[in-house]
N, C-alpha and C positions, 0 to 999 in steps of 0.2 A: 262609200265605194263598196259594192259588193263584189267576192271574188268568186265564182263558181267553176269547180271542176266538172270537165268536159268526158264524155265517155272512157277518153284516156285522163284520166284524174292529173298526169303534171302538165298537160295543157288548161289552160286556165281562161277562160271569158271573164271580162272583168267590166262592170257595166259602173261606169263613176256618175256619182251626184253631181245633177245639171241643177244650178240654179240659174231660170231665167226669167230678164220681164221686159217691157218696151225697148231696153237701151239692148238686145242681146243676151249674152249668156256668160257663165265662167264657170270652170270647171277643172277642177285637179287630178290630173294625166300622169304622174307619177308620185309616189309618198314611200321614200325606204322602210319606214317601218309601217306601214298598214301593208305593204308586199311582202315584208319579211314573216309579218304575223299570220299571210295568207299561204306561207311556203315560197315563197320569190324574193330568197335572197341572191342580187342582181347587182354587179356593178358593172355600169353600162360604159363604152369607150367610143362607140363609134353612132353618130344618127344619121337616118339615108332619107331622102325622100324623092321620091318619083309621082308621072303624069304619066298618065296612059287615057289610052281613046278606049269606046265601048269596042268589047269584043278582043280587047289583049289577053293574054293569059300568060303568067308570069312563069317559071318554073317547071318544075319541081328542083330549090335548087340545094345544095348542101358542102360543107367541106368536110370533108375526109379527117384532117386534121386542123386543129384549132377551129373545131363546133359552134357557132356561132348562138347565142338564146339571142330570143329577140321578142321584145313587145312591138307591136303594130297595131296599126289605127289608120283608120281615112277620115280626111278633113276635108276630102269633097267627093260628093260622087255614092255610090255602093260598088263592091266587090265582097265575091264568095274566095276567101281564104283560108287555106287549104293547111293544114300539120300532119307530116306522114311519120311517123316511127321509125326511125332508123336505128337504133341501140340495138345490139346482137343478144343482151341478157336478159329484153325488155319481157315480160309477161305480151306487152300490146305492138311487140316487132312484126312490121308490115302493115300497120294499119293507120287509118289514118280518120279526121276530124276536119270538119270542115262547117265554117260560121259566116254568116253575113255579116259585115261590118258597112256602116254607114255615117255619112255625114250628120244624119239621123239620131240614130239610134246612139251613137258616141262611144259604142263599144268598142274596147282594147283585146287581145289577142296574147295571150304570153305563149309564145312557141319556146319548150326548154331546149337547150343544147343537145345536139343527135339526133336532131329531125329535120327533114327535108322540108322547103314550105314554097309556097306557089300561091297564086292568087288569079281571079276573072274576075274583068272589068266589066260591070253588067249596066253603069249606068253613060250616058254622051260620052265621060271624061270620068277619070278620077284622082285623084290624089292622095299617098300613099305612102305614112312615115311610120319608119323603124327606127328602134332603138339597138345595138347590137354589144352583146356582152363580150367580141374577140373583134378583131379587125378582119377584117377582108383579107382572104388568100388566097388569090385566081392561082395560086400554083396546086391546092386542093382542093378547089372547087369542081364541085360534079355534079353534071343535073341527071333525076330519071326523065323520062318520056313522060308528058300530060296524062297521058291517054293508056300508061302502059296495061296489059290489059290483068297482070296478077292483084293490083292493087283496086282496080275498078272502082274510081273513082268518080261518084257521081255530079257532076260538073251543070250547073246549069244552062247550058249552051244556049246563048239568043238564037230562036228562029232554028235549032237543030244545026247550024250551020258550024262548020270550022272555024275555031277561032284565031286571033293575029297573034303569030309565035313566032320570038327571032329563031335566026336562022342557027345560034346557037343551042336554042332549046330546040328548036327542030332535032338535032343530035344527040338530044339525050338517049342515055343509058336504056336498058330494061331495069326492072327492081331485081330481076335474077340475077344479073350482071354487077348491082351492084352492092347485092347481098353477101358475095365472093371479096368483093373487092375490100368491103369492113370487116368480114371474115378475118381476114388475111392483115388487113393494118391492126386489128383489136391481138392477130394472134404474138404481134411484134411487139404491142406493148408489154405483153404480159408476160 
């Protein structure tokens, strides 16, 4: 398994040893200690998977409290998936990283805790599991805007066209809006 940091170094692309031959393939998707030894010490409580059609786009989504990390992978399909910065102390606060993952290529995705993440469905269908190091807390869950335009985020849009955004992501935030808003919770921890 090789682990490589991504422009933002604790975002991590992690490309794992396929061995394959006539009967298919197998290949090892998690190992504590080859993550530990690459910086991803992770204990994971929650896994999610979802289906989406070409042309979804997931996000931008995050919690405010109880930060979620997450490894991610697709196991069918490709999607461009997306890690934005959200730590207020970060050196790389506001920016973001963005990798292709494919049924393919078999690449994993380590998104750390404090970052927003989001994904485009670029191929028919895809399919699309996470591992998550806190559980789900729609009482802190916040999404920015896809598109917002401080982060400009280069998205590979099929055809130039809009892509299929629930109607909840339609409402996402600005990153301005919600740079205040971690401001403000970071300033209550401390």
């Amino acid at each position: 398994m090789e682990v490589i940091p991504t422009r933002i170094s604790d975002v991590k692309l992690i490309k794992p040893r396929v061995f394959g031959d006539a009967r298919g393939f197998f290949m090892e998707t998690w190992n504590a200690r080859i993550f530990a030894e690459a910086g991803i010490d992770a204990t994971f409580v929650q896994d999610n998977h979802s289906r989406s059609v070409k042309n979804t786009l997931r996000g931008l989504h995050y919690q405010i409290q109880q930060p979620q990390g997450k490894l991610v992978r697709v196991t069918r399909g490709e999607v461009f998936d997306v890690a934005v910065d959200l730590r207020p102390n970060s050196p790389t606060f506001g920016q973001w990283v963005g990798k292709v993952l494919s049924e393919d290529n078999q690449y994993q995705l380590w998104v750390p805790p404090g970052f927003a993440h989001g994904f485009y469905v670029m191929s028919g269908s895809a399919e699309f599991q996470y591992k998550c190091t806190d559980f789900y807390a729609p009482e802190h869950e916040r999404c920015i805007h896809w598109n917002d335009p401080d982060l400009n985020i280069e998205w590979p849009l099929l055809a130039g066209g809009e892509p299929i955004v629930s109607g909840k992501d339609e409402k996402g935030t600005t990153f301005s809006v919600a740079r205040l808003e971690l401001a403000q919770v970071a300033e209550k921890v401390s």
